[in-house]
C-alpha positions as CSV (number, residue, x, y, z in Angstrom):
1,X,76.7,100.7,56.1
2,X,73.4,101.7,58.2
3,X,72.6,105.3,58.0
4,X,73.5,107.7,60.8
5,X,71.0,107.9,63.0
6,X,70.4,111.3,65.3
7,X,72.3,111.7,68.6
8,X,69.8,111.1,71.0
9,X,70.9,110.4,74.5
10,X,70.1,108.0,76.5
11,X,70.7,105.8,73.4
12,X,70.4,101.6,72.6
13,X,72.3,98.6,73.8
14,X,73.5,101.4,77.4
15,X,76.2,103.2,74.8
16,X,75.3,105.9,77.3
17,X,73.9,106.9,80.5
18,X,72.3,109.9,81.5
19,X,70.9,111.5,84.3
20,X,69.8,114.7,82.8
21,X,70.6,117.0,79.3
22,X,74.1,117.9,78.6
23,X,74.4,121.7,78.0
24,X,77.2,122.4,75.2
25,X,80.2,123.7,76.1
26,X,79.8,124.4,79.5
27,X,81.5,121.6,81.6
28,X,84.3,120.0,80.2
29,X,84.4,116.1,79.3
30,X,86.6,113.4,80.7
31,X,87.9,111.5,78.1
32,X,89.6,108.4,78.3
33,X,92.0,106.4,76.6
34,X,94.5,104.1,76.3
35,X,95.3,100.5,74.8
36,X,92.0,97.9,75.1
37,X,92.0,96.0,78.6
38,X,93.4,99.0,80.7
39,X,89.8,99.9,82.1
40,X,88.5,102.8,80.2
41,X,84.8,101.4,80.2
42,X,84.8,100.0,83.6
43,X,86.3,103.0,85.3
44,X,84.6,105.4,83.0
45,X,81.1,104.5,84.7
46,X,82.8,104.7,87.9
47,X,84.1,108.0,87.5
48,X,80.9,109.8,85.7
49,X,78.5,108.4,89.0
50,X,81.2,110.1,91.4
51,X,81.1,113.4,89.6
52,X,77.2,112.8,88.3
53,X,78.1,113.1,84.7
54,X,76.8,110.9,82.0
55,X,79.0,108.0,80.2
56,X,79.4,107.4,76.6
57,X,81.5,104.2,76.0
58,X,82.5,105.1,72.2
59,X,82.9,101.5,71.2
60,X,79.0,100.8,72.0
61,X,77.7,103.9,70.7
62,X,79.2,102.7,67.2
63,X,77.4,99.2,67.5
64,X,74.1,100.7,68.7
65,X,74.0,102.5,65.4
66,X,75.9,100.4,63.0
67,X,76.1,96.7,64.1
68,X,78.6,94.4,65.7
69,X,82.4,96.0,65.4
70,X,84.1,92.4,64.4
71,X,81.4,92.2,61.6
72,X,82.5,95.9,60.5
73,X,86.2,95.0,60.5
74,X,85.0,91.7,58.5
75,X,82.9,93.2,56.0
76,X,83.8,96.6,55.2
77,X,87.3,96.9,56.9
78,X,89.3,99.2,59.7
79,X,89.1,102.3,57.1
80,X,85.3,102.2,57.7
81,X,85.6,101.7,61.4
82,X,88.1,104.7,61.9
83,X,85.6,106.9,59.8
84,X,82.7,106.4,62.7
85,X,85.2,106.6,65.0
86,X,85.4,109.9,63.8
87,X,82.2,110.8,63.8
88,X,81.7,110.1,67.0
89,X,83.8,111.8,68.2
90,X,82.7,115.3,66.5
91,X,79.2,114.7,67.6
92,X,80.3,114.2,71.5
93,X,82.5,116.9,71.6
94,X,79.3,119.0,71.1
95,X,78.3,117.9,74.5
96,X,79.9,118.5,77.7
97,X,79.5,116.5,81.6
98,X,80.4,113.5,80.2
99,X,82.8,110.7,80.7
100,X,84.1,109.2,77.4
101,X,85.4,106.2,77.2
102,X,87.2,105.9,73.9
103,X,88.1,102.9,71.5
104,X,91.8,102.2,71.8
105,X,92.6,103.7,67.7
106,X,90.3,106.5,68.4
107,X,93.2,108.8,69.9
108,X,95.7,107.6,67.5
109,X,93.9,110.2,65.2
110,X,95.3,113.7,65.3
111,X,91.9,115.2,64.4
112,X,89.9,113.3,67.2
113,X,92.9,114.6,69.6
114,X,91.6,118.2,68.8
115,X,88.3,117.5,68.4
116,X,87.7,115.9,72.0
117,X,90.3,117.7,73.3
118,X,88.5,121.1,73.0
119,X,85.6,119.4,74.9
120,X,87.5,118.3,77.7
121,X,90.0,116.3,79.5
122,X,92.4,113.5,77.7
123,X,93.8,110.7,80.3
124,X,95.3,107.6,78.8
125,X,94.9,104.4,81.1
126,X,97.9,102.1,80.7
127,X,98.3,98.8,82.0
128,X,101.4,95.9,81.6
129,X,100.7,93.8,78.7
130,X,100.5,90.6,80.9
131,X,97.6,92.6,82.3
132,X,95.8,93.3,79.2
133,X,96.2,89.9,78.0
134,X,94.6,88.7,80.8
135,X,91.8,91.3,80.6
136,X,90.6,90.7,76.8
137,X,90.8,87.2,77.4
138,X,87.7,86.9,79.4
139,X,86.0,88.3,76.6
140,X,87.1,86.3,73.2
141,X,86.3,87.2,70.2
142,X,85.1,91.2,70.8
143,X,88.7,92.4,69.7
144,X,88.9,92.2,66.0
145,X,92.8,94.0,66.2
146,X,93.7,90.7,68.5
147,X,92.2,88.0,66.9
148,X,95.5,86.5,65.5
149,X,97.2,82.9,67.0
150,X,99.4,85.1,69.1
151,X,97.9,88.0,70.8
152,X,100.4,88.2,73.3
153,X,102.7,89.2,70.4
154,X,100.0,91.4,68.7
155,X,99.4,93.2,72.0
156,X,103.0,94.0,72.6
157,X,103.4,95.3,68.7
158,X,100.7,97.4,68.9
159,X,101.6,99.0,72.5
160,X,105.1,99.8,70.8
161,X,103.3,101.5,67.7
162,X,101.2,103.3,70.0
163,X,103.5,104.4,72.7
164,X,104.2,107.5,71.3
165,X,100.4,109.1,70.3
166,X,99.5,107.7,73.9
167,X,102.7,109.4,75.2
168,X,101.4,113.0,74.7
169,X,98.3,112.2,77.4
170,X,98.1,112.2,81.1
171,X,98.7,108.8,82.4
172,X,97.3,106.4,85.0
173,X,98.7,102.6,84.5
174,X,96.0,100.4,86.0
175,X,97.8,97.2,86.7
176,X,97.0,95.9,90.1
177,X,94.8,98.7,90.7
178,X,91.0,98.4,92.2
179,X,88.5,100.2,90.4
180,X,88.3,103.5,92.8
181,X,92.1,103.6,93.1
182,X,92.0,103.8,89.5
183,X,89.2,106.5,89.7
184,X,90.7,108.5,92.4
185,X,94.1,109.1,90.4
186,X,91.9,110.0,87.1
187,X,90.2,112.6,89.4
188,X,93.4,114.0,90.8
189,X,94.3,115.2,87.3
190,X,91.2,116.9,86.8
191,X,89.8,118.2,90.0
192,X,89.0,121.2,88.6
193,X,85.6,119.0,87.6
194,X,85.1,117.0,91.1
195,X,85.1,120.6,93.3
């Protein structure tokens, strides 16, 4: 495994974008997640240039500093992936005016619930499972938890498994949904942030 690097924002490969410094504990994140395909990246730039926050895709973040995540899964397994999952998300919930867009497994642990949780705002994007097949197709071979013959099948497994950790979260299902419809319901729940 590559050694950690420091958290320096605006980092490699656009993990995160940045107008300005993020002042700890002062403004509360957005933090999204939800099952892979239901928008979290896509929407999360959309919603941090509407409120001028920064972005922080979660997933990126992880391959700037440690390489490729299907090479991770491959070589040193999900164990190892969860465990910079995790120390991600402890170093951005130091930070605050950000959108995060989280990994799909990140929220699944009860320890990055609290830990981003106390930074700011947890939504969960959801989307029908016709949807996310459709969606993770277009990009083959970047989701090592789908890379079986039947994804379809995998896909609806793990939304069942998931259901209920994704159940305790604010929800906003995607399907059929343009990007700003998506954004505006996200900023309904915390307008608190978009005054």
């Amino acid at each position: 495994m590559r050694a950690l690097l420091p958290l320096r924002y605006p980092c490699s490969l656009s993990a995160m974008t940045h107008s300005e410094p993020s002042i700890p504990h002062t403004t509360p994140n957005v933090v999204l997640t939800g099952f892979s395909g239901t928008g979290k990246s896509t929407v999360g730039r959309f919603i941090a240039q509407r409120l001028g926050f920064g972005f922080v895709d979660t997933d990126l973040l992880i391959e700037a500093r440690w390489g490729p995540i299907p090479a991770i899964f491959a070589e040193q397994g999900e164990a190892t992936f969860r465990s910079l999952e995790r120390i991600v998300a402890a170093e951005l919930s130091l930070l605050s005016k950000l959108v995060i867009a989280t990994g799909g497994g990140t929220l699944l642990n009860d320890r990055n619930v609290t830990t981003l949780g106390r930074s700011g705002h947890i939504v969960c994007l959801c989307a029908s499972p016709q949807t996310i097949l459709e969606r993770v197709s277009r990009r083959p071979g970047t989701r090592p938890l789908l890379a079986g013959a039947n994804p379809a099948e995998t896909i609806a497994c793990l939304l069942a498994e998931r259901a209920g950790a994704y159940a305790q979260f604010d929800q906003v299902d995607t399907t059929g949904l343009s990007h700003a419809q998506v954004a505006d319901a996200i900023l309904s729940l915390v307008s608190d942030l978009s005054d």
